[in-house]
N, CA, C and O atoms as a GROMACS GRO file, in nm:
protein
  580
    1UNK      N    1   0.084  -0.118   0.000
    1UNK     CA    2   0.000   0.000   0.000
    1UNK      C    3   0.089   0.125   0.000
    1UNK      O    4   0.188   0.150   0.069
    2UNK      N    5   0.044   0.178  -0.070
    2UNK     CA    6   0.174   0.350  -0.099
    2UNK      C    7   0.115   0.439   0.019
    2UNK      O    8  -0.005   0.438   0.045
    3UNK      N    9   0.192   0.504   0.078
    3UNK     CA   10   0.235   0.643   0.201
    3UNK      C   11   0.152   0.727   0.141
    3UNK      O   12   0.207   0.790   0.050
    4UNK      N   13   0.008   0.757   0.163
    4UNK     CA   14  -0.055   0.868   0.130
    4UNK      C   15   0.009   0.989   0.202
    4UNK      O   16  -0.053   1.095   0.204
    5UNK      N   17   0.122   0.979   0.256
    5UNK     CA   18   0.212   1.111   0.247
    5UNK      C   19   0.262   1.113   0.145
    5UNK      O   20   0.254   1.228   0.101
    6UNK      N   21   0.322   1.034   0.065
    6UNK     CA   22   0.425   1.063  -0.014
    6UNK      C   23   0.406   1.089  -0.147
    6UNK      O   24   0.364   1.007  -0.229
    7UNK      N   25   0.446   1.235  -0.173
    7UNK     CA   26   0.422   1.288  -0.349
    7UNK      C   27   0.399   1.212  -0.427
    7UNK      O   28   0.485   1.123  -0.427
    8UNK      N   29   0.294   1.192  -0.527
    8UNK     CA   30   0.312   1.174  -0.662
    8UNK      C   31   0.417   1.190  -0.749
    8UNK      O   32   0.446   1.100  -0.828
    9UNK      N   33   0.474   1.285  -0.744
    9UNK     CA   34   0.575   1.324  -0.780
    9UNK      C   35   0.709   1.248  -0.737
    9UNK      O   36   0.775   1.182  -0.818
   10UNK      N   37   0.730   1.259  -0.649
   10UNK     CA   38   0.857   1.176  -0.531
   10UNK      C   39   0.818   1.030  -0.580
   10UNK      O   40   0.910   0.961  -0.624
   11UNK      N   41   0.708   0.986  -0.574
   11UNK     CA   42   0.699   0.826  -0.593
   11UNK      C   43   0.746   0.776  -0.724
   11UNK      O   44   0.800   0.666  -0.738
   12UNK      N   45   0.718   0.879  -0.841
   12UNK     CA   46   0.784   0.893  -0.991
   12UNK      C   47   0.888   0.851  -1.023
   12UNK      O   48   0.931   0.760  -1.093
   13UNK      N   49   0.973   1.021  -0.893
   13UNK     CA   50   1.161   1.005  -0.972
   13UNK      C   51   1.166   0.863  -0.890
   13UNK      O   52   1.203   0.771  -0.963
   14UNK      N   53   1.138   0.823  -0.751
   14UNK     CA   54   1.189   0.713  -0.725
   14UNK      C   55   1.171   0.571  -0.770
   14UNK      O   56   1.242   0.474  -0.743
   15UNK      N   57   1.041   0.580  -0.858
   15UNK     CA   58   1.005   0.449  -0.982
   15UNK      C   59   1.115   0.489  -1.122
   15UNK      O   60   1.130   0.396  -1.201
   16UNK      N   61   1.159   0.566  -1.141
   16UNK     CA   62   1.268   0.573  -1.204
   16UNK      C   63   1.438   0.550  -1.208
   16UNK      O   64   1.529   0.540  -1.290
   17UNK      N   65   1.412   0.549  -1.053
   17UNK     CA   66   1.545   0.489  -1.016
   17UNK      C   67   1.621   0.599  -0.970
   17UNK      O   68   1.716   0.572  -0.897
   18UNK      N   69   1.597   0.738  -1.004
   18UNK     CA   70   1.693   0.859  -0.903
   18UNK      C   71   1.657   0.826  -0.738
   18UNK      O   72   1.564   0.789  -0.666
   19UNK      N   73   1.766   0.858  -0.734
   19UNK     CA   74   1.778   0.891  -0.548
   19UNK      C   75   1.717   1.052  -0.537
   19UNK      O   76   1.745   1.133  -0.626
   20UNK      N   77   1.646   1.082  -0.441
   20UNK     CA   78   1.605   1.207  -0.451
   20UNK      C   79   1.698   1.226  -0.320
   20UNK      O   80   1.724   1.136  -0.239
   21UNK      N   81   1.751   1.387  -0.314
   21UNK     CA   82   1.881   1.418  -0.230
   21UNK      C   83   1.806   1.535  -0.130
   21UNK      O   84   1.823   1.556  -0.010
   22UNK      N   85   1.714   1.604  -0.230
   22UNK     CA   86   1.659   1.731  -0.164
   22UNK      C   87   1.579   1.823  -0.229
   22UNK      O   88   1.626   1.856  -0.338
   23UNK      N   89   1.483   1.872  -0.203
   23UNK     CA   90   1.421   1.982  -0.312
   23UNK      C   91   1.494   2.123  -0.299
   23UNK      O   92   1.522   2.182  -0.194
   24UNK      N   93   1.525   2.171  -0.456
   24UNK     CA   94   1.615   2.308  -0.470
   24UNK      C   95   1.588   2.387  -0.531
   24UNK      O   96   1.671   2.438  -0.606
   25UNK      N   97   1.474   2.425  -0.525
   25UNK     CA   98   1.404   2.536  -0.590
   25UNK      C   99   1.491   2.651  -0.625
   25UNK      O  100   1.461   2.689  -0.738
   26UNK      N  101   1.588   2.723  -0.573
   26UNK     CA  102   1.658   2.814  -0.549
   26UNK      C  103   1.810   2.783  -0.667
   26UNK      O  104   1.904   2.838  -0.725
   27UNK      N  105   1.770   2.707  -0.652
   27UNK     CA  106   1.943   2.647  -0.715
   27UNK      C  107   1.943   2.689  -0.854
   27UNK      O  108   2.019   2.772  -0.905
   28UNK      N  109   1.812   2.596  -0.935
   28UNK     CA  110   1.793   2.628  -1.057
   28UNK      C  111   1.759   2.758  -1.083
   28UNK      O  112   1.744   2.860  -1.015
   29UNK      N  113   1.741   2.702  -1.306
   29UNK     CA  114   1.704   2.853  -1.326
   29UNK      C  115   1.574   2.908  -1.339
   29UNK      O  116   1.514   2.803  -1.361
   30UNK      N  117   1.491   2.990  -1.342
   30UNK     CA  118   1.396   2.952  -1.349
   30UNK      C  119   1.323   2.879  -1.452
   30UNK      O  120   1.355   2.862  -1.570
   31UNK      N  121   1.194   2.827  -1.373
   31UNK     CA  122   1.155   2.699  -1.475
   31UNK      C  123   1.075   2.700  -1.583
   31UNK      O  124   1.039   2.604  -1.651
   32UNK      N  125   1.037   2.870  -1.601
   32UNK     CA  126   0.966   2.887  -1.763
   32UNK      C  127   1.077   2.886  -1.819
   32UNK      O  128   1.096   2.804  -1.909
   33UNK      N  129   1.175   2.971  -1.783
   33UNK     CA  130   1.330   3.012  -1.872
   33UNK      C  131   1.377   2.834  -1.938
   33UNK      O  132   1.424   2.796  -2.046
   34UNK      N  133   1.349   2.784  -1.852
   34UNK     CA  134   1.392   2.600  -1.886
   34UNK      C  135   1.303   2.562  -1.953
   34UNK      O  136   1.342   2.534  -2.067
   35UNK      N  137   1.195   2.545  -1.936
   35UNK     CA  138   1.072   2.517  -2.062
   35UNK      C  139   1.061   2.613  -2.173
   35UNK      O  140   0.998   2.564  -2.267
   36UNK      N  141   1.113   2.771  -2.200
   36UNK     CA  142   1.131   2.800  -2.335
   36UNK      C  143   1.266   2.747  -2.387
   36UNK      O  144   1.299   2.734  -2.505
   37UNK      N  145   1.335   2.720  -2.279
   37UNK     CA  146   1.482   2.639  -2.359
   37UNK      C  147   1.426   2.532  -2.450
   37UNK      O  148   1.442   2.541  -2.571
   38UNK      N  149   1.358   2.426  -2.393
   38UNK     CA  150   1.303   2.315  -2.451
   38UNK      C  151   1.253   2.290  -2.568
   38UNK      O  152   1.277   2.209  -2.657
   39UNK      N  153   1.111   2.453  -2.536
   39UNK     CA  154   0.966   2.413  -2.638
   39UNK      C  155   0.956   2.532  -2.689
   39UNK      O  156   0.856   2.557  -2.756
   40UNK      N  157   1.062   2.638  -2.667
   40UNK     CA  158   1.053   2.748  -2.795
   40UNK      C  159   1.059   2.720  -2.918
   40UNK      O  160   1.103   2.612  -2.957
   41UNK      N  161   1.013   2.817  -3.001
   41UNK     CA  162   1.028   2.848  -3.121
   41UNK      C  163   1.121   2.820  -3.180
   41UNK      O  164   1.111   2.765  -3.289
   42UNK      N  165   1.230   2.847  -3.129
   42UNK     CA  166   1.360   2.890  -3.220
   42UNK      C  167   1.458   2.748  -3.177
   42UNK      O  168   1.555   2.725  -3.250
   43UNK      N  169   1.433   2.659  -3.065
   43UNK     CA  170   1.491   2.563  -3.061
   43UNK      C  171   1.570   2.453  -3.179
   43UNK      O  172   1.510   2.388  -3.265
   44UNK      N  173   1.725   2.454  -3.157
   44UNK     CA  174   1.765   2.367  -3.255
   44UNK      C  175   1.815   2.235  -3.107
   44UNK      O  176   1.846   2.247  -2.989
   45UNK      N  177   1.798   2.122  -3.199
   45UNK     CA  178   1.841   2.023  -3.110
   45UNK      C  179   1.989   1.980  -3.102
   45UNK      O  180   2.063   2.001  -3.198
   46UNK      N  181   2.032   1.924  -2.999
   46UNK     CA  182   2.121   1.890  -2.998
   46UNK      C  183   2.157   1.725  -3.101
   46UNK      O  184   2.257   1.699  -3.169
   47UNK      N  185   2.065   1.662  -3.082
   47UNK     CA  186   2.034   1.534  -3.125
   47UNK      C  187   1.910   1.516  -3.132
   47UNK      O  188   1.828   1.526  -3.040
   48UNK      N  189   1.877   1.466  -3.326
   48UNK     CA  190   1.763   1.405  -3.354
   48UNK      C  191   1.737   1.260  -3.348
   48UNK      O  192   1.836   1.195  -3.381
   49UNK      N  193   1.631   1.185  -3.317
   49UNK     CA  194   1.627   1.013  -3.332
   49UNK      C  195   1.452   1.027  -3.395
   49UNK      O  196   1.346   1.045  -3.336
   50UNK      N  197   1.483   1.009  -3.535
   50UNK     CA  198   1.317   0.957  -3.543
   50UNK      C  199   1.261   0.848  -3.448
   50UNK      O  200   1.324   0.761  -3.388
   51UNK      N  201   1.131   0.873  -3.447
   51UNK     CA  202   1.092   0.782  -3.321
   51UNK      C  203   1.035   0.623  -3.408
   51UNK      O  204   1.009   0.522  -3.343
   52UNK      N  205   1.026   0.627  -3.538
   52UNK     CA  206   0.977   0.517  -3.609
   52UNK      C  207   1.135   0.499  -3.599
   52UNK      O  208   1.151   0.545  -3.712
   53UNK      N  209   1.220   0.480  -3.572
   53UNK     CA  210   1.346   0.378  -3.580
   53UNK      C  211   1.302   0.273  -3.509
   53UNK      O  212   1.206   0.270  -3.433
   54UNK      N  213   1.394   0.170  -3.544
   54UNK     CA  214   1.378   0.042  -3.469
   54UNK      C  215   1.427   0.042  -3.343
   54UNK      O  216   1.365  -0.019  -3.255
   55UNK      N  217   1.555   0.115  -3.312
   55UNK     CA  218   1.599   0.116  -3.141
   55UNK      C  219   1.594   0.270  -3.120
   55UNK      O  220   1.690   0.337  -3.080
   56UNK      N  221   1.507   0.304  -3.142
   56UNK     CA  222   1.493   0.453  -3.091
   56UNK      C  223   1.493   0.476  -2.958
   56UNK      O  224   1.578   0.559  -2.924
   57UNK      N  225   1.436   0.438  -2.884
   57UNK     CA  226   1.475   0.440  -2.742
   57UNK      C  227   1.604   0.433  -2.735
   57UNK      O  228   1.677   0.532  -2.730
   58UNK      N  229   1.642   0.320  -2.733
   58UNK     CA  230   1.798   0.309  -2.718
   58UNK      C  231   1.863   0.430  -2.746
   58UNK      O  232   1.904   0.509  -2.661
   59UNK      N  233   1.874   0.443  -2.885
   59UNK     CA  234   1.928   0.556  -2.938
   59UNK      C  235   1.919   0.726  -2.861
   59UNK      O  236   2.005   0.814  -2.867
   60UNK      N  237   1.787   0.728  -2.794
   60UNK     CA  238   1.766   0.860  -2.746
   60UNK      C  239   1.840   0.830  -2.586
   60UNK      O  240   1.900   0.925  -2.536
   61UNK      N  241   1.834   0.731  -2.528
   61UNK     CA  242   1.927   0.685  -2.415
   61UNK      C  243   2.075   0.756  -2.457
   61UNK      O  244   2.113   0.864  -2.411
   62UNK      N  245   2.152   0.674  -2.554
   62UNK     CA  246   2.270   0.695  -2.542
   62UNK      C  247   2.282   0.873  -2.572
   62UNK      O  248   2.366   0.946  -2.519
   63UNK      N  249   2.207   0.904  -2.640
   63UNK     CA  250   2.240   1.075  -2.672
   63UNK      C  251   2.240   1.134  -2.591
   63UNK      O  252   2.326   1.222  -2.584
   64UNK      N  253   2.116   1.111  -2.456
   64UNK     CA  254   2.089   1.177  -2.359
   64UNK      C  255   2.200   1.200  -2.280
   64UNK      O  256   2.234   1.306  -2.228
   65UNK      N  257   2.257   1.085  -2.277
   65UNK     CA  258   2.403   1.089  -2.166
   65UNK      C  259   2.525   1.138  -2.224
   65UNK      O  260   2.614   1.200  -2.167
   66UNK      N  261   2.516   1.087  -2.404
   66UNK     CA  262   2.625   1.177  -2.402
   66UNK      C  263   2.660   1.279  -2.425
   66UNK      O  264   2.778   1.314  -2.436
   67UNK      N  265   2.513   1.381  -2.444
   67UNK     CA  266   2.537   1.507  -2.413
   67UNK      C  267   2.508   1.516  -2.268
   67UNK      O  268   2.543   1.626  -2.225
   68UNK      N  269   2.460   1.445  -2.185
   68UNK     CA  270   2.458   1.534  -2.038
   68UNK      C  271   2.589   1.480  -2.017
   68UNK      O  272   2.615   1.563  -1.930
   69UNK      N  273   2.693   1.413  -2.023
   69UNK     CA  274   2.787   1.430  -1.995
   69UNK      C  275   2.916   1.526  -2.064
   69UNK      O  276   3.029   1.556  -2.026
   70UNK      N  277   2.837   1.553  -2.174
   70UNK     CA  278   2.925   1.716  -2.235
   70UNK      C  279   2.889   1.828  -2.204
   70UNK      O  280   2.943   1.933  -2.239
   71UNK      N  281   2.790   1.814  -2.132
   71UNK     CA  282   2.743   2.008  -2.100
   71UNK      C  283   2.840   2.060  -1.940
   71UNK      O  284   2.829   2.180  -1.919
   72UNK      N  285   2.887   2.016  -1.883
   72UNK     CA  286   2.818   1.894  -1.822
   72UNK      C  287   2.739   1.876  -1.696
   72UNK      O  288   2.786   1.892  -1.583
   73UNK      N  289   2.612   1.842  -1.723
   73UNK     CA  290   2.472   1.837  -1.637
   73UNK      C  291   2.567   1.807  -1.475
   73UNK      O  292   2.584   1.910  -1.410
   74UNK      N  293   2.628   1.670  -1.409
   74UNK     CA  294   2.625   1.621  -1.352
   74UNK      C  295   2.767   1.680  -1.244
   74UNK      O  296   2.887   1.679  -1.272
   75UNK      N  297   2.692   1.732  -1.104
   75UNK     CA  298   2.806   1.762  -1.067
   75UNK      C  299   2.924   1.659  -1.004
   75UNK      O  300   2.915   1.540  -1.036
   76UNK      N  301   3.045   1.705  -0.907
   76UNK     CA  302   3.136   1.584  -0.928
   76UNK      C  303   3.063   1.445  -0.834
   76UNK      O  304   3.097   1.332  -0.870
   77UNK      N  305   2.984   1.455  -0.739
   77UNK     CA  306   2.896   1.370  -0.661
   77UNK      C  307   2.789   1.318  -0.734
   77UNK      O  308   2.709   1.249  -0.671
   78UNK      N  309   2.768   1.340  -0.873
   78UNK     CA  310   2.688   1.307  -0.938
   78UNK      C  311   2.555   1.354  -0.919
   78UNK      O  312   2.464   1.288  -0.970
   79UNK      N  313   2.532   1.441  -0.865
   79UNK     CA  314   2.397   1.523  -0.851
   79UNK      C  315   2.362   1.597  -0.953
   79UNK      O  316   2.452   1.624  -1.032
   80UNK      N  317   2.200   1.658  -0.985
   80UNK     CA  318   2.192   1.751  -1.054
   80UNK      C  319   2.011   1.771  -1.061
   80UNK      O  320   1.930   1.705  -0.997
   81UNK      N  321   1.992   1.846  -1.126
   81UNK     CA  322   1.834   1.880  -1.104
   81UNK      C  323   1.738   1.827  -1.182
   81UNK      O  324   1.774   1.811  -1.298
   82UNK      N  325   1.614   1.790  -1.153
   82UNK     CA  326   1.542   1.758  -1.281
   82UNK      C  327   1.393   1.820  -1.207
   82UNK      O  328   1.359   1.808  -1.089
   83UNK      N  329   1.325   1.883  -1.309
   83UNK     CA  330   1.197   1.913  -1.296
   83UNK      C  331   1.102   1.761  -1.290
   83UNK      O  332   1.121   1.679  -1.380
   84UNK      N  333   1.004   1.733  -1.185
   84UNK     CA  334   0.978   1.602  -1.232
   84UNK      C  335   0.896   1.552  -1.324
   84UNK      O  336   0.802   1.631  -1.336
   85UNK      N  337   0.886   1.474  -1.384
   85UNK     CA  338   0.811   1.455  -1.485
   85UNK      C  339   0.688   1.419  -1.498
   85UNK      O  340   0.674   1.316  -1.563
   86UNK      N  341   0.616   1.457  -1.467
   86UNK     CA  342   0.498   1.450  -1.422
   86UNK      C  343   0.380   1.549  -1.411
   86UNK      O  344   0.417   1.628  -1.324
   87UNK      N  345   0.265   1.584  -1.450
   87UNK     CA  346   0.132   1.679  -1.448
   87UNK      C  347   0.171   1.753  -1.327
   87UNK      O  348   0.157   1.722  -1.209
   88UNK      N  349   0.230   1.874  -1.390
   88UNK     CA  350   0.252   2.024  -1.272
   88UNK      C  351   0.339   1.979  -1.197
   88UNK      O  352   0.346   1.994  -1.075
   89UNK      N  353   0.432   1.906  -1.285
   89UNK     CA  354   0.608   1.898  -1.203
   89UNK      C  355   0.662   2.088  -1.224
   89UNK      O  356   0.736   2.123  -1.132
   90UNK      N  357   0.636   2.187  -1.318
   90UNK     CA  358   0.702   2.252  -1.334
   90UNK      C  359   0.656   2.306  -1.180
   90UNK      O  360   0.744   2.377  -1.131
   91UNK      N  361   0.535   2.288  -1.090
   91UNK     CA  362   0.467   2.396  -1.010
   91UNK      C  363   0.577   2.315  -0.894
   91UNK      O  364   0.636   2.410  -0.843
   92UNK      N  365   0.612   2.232  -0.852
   92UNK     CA  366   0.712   2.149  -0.785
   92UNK      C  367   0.814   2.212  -0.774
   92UNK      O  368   0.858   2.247  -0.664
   93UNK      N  369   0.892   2.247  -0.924
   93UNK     CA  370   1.039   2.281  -0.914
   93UNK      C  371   1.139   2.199  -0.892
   93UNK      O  372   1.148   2.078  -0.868
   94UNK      N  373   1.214   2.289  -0.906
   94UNK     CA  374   1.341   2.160  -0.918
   94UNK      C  375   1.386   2.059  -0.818
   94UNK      O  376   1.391   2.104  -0.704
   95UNK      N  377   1.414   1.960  -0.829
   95UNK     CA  378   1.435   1.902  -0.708
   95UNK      C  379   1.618   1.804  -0.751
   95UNK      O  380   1.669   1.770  -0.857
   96UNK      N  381   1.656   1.794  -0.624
   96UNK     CA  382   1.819   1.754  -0.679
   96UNK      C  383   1.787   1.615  -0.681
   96UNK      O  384   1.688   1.565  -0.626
   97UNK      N  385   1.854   1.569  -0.732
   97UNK     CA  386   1.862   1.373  -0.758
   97UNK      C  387   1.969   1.374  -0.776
   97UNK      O  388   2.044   1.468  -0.802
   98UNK      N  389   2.006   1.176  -0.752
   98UNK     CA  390   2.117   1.148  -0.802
   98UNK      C  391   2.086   1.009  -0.852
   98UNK      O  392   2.022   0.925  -0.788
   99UNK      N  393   2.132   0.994  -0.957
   99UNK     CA  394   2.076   0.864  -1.057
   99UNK      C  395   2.190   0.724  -1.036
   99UNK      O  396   2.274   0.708  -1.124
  100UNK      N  397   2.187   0.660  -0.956
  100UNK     CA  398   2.256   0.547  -0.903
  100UNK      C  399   2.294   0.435  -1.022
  100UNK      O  400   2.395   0.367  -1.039
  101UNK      N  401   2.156   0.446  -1.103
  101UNK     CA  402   2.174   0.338  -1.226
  101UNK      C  403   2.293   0.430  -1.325
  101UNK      O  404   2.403   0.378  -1.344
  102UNK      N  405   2.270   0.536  -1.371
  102UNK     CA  406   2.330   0.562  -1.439
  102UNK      C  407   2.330   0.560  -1.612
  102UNK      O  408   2.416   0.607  -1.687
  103UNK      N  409   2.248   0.514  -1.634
  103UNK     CA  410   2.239   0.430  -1.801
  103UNK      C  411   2.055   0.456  -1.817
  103UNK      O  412   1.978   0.453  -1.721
  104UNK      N  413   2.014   0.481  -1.964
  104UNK     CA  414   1.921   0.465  -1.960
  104UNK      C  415   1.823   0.558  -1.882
  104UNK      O  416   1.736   0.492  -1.827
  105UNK      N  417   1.812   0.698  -1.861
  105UNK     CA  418   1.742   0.768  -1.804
  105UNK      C  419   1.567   0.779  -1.910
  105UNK      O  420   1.464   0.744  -1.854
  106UNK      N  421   1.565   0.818  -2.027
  106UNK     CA  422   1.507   0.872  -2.065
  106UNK      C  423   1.400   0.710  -2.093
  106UNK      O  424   1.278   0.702  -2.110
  107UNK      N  425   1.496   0.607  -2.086
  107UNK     CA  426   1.373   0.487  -2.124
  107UNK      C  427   1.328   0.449  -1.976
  107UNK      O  428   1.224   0.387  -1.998
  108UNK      N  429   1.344   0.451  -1.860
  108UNK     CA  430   1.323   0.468  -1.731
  108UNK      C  431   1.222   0.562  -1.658
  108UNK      O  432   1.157   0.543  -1.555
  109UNK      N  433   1.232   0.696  -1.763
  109UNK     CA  434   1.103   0.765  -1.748
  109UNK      C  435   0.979   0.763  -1.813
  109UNK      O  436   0.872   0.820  -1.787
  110UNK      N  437   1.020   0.675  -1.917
  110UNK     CA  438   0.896   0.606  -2.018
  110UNK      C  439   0.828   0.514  -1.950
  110UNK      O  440   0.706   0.504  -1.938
  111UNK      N  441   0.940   0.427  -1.895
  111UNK     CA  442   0.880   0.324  -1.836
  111UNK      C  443   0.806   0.344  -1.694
  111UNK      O  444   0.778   0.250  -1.620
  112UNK      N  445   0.780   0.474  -1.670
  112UNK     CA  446   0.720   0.491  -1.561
  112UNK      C  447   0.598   0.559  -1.583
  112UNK      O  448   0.488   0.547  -1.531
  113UNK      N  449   0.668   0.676  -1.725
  113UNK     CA  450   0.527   0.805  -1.752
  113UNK      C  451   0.444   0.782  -1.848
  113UNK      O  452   0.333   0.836  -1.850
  114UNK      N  453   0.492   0.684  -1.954
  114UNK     CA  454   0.457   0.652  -2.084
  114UNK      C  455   0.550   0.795  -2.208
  114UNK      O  456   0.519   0.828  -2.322
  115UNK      N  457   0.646   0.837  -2.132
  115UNK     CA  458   0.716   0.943  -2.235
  115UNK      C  459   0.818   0.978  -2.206
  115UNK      O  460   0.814   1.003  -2.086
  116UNK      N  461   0.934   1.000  -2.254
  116UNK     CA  462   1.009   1.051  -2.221
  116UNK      C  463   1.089   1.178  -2.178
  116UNK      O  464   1.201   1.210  -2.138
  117UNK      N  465   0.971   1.231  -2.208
  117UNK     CA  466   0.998   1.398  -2.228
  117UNK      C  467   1.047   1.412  -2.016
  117UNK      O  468   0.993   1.359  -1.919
  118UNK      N  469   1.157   1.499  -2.025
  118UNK     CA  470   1.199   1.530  -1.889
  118UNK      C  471   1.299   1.646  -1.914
  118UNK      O  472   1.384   1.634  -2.002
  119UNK      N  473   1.291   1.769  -1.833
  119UNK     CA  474   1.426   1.867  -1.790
  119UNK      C  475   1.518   1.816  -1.671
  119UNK      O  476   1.490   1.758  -1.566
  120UNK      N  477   1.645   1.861  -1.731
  120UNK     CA  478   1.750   1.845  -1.628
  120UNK      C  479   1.837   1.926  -1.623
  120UNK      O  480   1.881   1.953  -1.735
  121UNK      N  481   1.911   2.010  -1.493
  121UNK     CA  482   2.001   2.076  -1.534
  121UNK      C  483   2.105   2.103  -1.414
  121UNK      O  484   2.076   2.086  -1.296
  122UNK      N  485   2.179   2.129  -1.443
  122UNK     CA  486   2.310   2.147  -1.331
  122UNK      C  487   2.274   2.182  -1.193
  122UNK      O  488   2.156   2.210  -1.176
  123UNK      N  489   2.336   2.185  -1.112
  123UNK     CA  490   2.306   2.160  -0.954
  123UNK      C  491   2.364   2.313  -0.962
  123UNK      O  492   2.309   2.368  -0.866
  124UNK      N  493   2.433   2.395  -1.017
  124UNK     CA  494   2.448   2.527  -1.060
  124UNK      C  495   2.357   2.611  -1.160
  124UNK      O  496   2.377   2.729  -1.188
  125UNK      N  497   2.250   2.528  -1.214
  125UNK     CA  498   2.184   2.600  -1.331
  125UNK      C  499   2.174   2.663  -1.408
  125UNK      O  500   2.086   2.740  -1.445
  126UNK      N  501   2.352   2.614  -1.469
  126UNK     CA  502   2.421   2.692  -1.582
  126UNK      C  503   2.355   2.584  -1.699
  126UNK      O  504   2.330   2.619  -1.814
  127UNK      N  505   2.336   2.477  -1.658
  127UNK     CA  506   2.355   2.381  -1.805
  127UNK      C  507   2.240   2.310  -1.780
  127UNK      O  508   2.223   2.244  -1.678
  128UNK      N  509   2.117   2.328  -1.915
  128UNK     CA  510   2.025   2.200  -1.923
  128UNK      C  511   2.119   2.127  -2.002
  128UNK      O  512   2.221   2.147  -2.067
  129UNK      N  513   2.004   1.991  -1.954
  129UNK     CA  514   1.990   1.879  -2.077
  129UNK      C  515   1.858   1.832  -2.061
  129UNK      O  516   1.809   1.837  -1.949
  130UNK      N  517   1.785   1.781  -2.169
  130UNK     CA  518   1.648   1.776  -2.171
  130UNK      C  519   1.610   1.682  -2.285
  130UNK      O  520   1.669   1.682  -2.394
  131UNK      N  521   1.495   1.591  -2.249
  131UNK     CA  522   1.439   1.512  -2.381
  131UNK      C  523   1.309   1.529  -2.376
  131UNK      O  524   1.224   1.547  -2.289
  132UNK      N  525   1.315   1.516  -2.553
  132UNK     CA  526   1.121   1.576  -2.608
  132UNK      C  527   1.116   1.489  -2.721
  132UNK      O  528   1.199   1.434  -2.793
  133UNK      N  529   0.976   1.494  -2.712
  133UNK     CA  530   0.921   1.495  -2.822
  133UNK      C  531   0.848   1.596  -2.934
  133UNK      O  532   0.777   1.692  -2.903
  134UNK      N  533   0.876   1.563  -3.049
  134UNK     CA  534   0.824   1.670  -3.167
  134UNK      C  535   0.816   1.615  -3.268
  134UNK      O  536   0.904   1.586  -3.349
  135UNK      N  537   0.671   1.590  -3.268
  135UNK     CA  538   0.643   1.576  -3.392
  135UNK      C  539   0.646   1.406  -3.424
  135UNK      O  540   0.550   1.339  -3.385
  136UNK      N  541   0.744   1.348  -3.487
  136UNK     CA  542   0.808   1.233  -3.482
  136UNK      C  543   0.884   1.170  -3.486
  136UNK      O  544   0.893   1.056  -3.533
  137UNK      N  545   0.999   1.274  -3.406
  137UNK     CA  546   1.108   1.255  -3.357
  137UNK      C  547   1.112   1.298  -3.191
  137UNK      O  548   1.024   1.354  -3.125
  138UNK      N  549   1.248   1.250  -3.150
  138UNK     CA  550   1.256   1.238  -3.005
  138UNK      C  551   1.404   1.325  -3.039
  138UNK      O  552   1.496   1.278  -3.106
  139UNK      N  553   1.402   1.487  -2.962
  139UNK     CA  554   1.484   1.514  -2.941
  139UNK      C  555   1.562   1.524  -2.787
  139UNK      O  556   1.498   1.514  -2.682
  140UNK      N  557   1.704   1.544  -2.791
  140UNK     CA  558   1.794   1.595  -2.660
  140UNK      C  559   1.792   1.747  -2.740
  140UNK      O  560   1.806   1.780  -2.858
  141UNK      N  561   1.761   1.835  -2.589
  141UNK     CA  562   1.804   1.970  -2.614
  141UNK      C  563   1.880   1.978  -2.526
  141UNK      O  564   1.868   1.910  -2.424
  142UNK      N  565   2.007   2.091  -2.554
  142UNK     CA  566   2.123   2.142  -2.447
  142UNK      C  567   2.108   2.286  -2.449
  142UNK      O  568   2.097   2.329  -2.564
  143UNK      N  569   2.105   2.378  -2.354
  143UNK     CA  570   2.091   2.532  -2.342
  143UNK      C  571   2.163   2.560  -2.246
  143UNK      O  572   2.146   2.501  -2.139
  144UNK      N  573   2.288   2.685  -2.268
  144UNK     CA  574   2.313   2.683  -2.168
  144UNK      C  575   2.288   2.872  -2.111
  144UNK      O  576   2.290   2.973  -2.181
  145UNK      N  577   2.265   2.858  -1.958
  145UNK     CA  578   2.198   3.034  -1.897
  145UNK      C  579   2.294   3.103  -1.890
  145UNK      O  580   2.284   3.220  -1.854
   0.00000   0.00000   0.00000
């Protein structure tokens, strides 16, 4: 039986496999400024994966990391922020995690939300990294504040 204390939200990142460390509202940047990074207009991606590929998941896995490990998202303890993914995660804010698995983020949040779409960004909130969908492709966006 689930802790009718415990967030919707919180029960999410932790069906995903982050460790949640602390909520840090303050840390990040703000979180429209991070959602027009994402879902503006003028957005170019970092990495495209049509989503009719055959290992598209896969494929949007490995991009995810290896641009969050070029921006780079993850500080040296391996922490960093993610809005959660979830109906009025942006009203939440950021909260710090730390992802223990390591591999596989964006198919981990599928497998929890039915999508992959999620923000993430430095425990300094200099650097997103972020996965979407558009259209019929699955992009990684990188922005940095």
């Amino acid at each position: 039986m689930k802790d009718r204390k415990t967030p919707d939200w919180l029960d999410v990142l932790e069906r995903c496999g982050l460790e949640v460390v602390g909520k840090a509202e303050q840390d990040g940047p703000p979180v429209n400024s991070a959602l027009y990074a994402v879902n503006g207009f003028e957005v170019e991606p970092a990495a495209t994966i049509p989503s009719s590929a055959p290992h598209a998941a896969d494929e949007l896995d490995e991009a995810w990391h290896r641009c969050a490990s070029q921006v780079p998202l993850y500080a040296e303890n391996g922490e960093f922020l993610i809005l959660p993914p979830v109906p009025g995660g942006s009203k939440v804010g950021w909260v710090r995690v730390k992802d223990p698995v390591g591999k596989e983020l964006p198919s981990r949040i599928t497998g929890v939300t039915d999508s992959p779409e999620f923000v993430a960004v430095s425990v300094d909130g200099r650097h997103l990294c972020a996965a979407s969908v558009e259209e019929d492709d699955y992009w990684v966006v990188l922005h940095e504040f």
